[in-house]
C-alpha positions in Angstrom: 182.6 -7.6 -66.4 182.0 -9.5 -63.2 183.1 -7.9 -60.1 182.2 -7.7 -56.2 180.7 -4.9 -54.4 183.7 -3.9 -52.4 185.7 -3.0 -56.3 182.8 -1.3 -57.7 184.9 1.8 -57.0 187.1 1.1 -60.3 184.9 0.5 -62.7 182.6 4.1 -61.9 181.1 4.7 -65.4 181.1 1.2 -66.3 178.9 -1.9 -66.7 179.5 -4.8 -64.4 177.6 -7.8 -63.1 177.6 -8.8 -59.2 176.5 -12.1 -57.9 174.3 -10.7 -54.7 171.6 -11.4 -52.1 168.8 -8.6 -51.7 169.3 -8.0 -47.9 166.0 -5.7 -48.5 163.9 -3.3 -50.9 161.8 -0.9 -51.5 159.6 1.0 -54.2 158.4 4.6 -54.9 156.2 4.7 -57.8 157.9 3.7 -60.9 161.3 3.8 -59.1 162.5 0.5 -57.3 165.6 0.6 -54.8 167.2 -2.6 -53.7 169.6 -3.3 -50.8 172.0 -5.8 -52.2 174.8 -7.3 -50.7 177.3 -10.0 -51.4 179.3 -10.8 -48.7 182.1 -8.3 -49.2 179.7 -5.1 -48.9 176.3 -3.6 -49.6 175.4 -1.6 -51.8 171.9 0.4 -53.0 170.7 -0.7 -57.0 168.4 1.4 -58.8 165.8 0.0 -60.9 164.0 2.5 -63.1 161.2 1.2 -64.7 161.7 3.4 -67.8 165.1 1.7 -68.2 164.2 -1.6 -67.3 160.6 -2.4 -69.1 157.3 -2.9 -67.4 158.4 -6.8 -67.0 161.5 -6.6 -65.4 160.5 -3.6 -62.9 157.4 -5.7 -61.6 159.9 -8.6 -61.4 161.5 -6.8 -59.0 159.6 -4.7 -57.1 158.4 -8.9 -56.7 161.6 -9.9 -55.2 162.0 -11.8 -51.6 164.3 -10.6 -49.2 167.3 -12.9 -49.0 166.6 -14.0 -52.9 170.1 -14.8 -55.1 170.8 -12.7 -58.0 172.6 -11.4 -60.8 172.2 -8.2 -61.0 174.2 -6.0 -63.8 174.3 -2.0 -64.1 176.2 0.5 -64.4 178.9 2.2 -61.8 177.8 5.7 -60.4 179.1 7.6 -57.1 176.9 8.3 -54.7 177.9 10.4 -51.9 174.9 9.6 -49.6 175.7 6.2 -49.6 178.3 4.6 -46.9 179.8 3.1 -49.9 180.5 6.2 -52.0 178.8 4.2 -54.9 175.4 2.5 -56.4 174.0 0.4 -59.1 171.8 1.7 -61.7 170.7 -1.8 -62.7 169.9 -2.3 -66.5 169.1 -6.4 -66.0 169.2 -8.7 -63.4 168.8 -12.7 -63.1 167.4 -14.5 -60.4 169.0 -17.4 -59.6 166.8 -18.9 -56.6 163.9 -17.3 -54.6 164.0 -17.1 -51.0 160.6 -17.8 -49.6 159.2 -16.4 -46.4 163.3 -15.3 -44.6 162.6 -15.9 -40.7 164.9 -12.9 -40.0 162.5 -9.4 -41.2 162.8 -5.4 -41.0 162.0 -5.5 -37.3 162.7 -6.4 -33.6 163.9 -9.9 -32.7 164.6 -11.4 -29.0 168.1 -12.2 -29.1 167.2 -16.0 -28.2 165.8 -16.2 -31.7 168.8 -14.8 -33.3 170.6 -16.7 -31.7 168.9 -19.8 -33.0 168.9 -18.2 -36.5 172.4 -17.5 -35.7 173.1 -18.9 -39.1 170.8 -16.4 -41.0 171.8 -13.3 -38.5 175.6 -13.7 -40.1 174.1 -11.8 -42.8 172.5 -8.8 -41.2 174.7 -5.7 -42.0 175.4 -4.8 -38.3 177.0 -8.8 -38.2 178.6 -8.9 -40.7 180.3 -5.6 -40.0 181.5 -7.0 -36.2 183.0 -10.0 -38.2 184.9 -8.1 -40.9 186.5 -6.1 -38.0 187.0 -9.7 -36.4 188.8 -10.3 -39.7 190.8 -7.0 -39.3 192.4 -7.6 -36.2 193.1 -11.5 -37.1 194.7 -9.8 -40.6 196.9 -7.1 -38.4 197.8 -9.6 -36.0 199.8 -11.8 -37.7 201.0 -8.3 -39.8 202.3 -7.4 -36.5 204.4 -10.6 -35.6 205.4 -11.5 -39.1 206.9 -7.7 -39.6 208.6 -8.5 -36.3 210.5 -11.3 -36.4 207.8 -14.1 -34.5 207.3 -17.9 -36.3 203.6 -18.7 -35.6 203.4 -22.2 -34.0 200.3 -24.3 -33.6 199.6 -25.5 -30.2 198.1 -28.7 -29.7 194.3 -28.6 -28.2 194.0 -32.0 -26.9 196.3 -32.0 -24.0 197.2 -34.4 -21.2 197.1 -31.6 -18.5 196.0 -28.3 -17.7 198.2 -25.0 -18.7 196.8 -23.5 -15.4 196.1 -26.5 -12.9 192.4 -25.0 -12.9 189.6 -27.5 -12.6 187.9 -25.6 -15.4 188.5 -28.1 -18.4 186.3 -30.4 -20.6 187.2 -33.7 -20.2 187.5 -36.6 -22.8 189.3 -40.1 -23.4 191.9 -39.9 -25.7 192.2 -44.0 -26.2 193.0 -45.7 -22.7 194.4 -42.1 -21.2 192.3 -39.1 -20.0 192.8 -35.8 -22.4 191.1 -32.2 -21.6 190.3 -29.6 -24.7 193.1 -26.9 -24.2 192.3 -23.8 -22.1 196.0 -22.3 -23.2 198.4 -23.1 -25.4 201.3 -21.4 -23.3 203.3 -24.1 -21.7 203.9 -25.6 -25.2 204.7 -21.5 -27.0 207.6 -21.9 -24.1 209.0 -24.8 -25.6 208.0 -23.6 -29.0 210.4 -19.8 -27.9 213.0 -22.2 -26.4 213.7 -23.4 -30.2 212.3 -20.2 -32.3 213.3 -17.8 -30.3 209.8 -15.3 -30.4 206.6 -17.3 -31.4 202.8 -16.8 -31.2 200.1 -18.7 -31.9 196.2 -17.7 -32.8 193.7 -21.5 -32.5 191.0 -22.1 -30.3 190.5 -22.7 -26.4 187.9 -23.7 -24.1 186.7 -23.1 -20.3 184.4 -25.0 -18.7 183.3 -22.3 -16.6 179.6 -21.8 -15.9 179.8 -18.1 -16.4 176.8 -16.2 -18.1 178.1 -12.8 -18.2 178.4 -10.9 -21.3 182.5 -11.4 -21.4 182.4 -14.8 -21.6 182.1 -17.6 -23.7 182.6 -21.5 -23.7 185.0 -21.5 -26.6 186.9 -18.4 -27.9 190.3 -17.7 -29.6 193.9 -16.4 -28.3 196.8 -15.1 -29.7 199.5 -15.9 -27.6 203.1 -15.0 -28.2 205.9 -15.7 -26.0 209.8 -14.4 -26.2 213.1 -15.8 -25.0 215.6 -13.2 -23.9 212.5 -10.9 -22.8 211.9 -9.9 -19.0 208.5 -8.9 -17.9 209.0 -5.1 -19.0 209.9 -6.0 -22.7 206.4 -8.0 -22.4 204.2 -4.9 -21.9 206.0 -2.6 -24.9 205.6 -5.7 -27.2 201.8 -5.5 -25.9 200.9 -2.3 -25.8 202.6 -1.4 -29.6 200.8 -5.2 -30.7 197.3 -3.4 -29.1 198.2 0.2 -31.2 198.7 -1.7 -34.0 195.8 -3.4 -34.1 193.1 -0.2 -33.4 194.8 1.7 -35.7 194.5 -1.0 -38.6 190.8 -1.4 -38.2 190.4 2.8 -38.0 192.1 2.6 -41.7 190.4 -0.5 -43.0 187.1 -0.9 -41.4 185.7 2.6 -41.6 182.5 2.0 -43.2 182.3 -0.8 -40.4 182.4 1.2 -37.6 180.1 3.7 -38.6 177.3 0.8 -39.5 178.5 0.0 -35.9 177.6 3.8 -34.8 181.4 3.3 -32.7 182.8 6.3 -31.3 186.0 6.2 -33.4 187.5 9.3 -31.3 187.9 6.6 -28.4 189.7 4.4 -30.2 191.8 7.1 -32.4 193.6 7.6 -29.0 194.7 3.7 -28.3 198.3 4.5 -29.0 201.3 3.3 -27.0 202.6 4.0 -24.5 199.7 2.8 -22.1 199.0 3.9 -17.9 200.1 1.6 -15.4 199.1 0.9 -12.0 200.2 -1.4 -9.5 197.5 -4.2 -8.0 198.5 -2.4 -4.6 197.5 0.8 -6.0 194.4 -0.4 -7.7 193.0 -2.3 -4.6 193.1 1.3 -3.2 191.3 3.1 -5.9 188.2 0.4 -6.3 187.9 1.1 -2.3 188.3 4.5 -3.2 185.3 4.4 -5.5 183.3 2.3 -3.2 184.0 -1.2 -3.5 184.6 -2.4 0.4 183.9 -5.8 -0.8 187.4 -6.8 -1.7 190.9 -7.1 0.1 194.5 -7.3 -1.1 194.6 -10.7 -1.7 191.6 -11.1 -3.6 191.0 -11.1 -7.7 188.9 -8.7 -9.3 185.6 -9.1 -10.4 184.1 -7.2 -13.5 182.8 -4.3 -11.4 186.3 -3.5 -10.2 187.9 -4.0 -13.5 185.1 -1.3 -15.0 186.1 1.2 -12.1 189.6 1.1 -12.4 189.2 1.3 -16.4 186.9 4.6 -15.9 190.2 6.3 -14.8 191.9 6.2 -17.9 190.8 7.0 -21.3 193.6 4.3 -22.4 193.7 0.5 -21.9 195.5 0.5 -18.8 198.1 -2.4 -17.3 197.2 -3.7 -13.6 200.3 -5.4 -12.7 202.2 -6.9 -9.8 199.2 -9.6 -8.4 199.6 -11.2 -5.9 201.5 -14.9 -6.2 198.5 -17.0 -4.5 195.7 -15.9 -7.2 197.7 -16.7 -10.1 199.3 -19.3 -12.1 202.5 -21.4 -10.6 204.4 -20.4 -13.6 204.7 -16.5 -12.5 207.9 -15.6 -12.0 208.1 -13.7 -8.5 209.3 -10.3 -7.9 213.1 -10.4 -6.9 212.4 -7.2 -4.8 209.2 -8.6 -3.4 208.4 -12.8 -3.6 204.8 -12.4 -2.5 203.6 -10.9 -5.4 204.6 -12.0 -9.5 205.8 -9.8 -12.2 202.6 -10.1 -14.4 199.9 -8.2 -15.6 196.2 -7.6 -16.9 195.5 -5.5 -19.6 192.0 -4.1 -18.6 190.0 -2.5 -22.1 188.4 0.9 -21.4 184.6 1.6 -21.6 184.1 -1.3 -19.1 185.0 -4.5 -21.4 187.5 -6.0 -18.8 190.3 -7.8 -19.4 191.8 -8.4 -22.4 195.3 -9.7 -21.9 197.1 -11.8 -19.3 201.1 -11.9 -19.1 203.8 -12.3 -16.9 207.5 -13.3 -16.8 207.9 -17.0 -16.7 210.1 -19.0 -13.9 212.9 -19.9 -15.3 214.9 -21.4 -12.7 214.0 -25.1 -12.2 214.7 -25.4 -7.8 212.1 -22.7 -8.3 210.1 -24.2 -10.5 210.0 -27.9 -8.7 209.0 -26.0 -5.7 206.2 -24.7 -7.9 205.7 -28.6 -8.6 204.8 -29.7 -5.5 203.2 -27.2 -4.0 200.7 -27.5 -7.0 200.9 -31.6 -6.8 202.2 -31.5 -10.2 204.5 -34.1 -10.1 203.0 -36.9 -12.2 204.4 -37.5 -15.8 202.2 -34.8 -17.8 204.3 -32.0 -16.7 207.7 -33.4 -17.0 208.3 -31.9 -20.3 208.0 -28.4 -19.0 210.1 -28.9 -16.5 212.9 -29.7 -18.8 212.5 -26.4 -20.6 214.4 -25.3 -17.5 217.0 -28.1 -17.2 217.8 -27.6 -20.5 219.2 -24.3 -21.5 217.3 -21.7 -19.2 216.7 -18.5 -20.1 214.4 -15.4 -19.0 211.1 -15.2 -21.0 207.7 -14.0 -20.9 204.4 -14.5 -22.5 201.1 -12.9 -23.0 197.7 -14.3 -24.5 195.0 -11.6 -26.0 191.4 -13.0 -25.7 190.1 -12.2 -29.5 186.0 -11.7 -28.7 186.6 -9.2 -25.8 189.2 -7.1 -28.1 186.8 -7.4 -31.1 183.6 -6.5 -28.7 186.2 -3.3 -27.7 187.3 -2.5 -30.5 183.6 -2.6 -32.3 181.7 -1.2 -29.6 179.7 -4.4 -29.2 178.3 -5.1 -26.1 177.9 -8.9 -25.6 181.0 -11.0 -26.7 178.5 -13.7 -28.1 177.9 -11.3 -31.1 182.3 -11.4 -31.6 182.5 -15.3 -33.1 180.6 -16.0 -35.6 178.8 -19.2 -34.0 179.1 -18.6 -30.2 179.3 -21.7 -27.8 177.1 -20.3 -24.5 176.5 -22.4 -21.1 173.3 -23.1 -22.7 173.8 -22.8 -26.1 175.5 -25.4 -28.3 172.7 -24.8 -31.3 173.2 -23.9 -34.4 
């Protein structure tokens, strides 16, 4: 019976055959134990001489490290092991040999992992930040399916820019100019003009020169956006969407987490409904705590993000910025035009920002003011102006930066271990 390692636990008693690689090994006398895994787990095989023959137990106390096998046994629980299970092997087949494995039992610079980025995948610490990667992409669309969203794919070669930033990668798309999408907002607006609530989950890039251990060249959203939804209906649909998503990987990536050593008590309290504080209020606690290098007016930088997130134990909304440092499609306050009904999500334990929402103009004298005062006024945007021409309505939006969330959620602490081949200011290789 051929199975994997992650539904050994129904065949306990049983003989089964697993196509694996031997992550690593080791021998005591005439006992030899070998780390196998095979891409949906690991799992410990015991090779007893006695049971095996004198051939086959110097075959593989001969084994390389990364070598392919087939390696069949029988089923046995094992309550030391993460697992709950192991292999006492009775035969195995080698089916290639790996010969001197660049990546060994012992410290490497990250600049050599990196370049070996395609090897370090299979290190169990990797591939347990990418199954919980794979969690949260699995729970996300859970969430908006079981609620009622279409998923709509965003083009990524655009004619303009979703935020009029200068932050864009460039390229000619025939005889016009094109940029690689930094958002795919302005065109989930049309997208919940038609379906009502929509997200969408695809790939975006920033041309920022930024080496900090948040960012990244290229990197994934999800970004939903509602008709009929003001900016307060925004944050519930965030913070139960952020709920959801911890509490999936707690269930499902349990042996995950505790390869990642991650402090699961932390994240066993992410549950909605989350703190909120006002930018006002926020600009007072950072200068509070220290920070005289910033006025109201001003964005936060990392620093201030980290203090204001070490007075909550929760993911905590910063919201109400003001108008000038953020994009021209904020709606404004009613109650208070200089600042925009938006907000940040800011991750505890210091890993920032996670999401960015507000509520969308929607009324187009508003809008075309927005227009010119951006110099927006040449034909790429005209199709987002007629969102509001065209059957207005309120609406709002929110995009989730995946990396940061899974480098939260995993305990990880640079987002270039969160994508499974990171695009860096230096690094384009492998």
């Amino acid at each position: 019976m051929k199975t994997t390692i992650s539904e050994v636990s129904k065949y306990v008693g049983e003989e089964v055959t697993i196509g694996a690689w031997l992550a690593n090994k080791r021998s005591s006398g005439k006992i030899a134990f070998l780390q196998l895994r095979d891409g949906t787990g690991f799992m410990q095989g015991i090779v007893v001489k006695a049971d095996i023959g004198e051939e086959k137990f110097t075959e593989a106390k001969g084994l390389t490290q990364e070598s392919s096998l087939y390696v069949t046994g029988t089923i046995v629980e094992d309550t030391r092991s993460p697992l709950g299970f192991e292999m006492q092997v009775t035969d195995f087949e080698l089916i290639h040999e790996a010969v001197d494995y660049p990546i060994t039992p012992k410290e490497h610079g990250t600049e050599f992992l990196m370049d070996h980025r395609h090897l370090w995948l299979r290190s169990k610490r990797q591939h347990a930040v990418m199954k919980v990667r794979n969690e949260i992409i699995r729970s996300t669309y859970e969430f908006f399916n079981d609620n009622g969203y279409t998923k709509v794919d965003p083009p990524i070669l655009t004619g303009s820019s979703a935020e009029g930033t200068t932050e864009l990668f460039h390229t000619k798309y025939f005889d016009e100019d094109a940029y690689l999408s930094q958002s795919g907002q302005l065109y989930m607006e049309a997208a919940a003009m038609a379906f009502g609530k929509v997200f969408s989950f695809g790939p975006t890039f920033r041309a920022e020169k930024s080496k900090t251990r948040r960012h990244l060249i290229e990197f994934w959203m999800i970004e939903p956006e509602m008709a009929f939804m003001d900016h307060e209906d925004s944050l519930e649909v965030q913070e139960q969407y952020v709920s959801h998503v911890v509490q999936s990987v707690l269930q499902n990536c349990k042996i995950e987490l505790d390869t990642l050593e991650r402090d699961t008590e932390k994240l066993e309290k992410i549950k909605a409904p989350f703190p909120r504080i006002s930018y006002d209020d926020a600009i007072q606690l950072v200068k509070e705590k220290g920070f005289d290098d910033i006025e109201w007016g001003e964005d936060f930088g990392a620093p201030h993000e980290t203090a204001i997130a070490e007075a909550f134990d929760m993911p905590v909304f910063i919201t109400n910025y003001p108008a000038d440092i953020k994009a021209f499609y904020m709606k404004p306050d009613p109650k208070r035009p200089e600042v925009v009904l938006c907000a940040d999500l800011i991750a505890p334990e210091g890993y920032g920002e996670i999401i960015g929402g507000s509520q969308r103009i929607d009324d187009l004298e508003l809008m075309q003011q927005r227009y010119e005062e951006h110099d927006l006024t040449g034909d790429a945007y005209r199709w987002y102006l007629q969102l509001r021409e065209f059957g207005s309505v309120p609406h709002s939006g929110f995009g989730l930066g995946l990396e940061r969330t899974v480098a939260w959620i995993s305990g990880v602490e640079h987002v270039r271990e969160t994508i499974p081949f990171p695009r860096l200011l230096n690094r384009l290789y492998p």
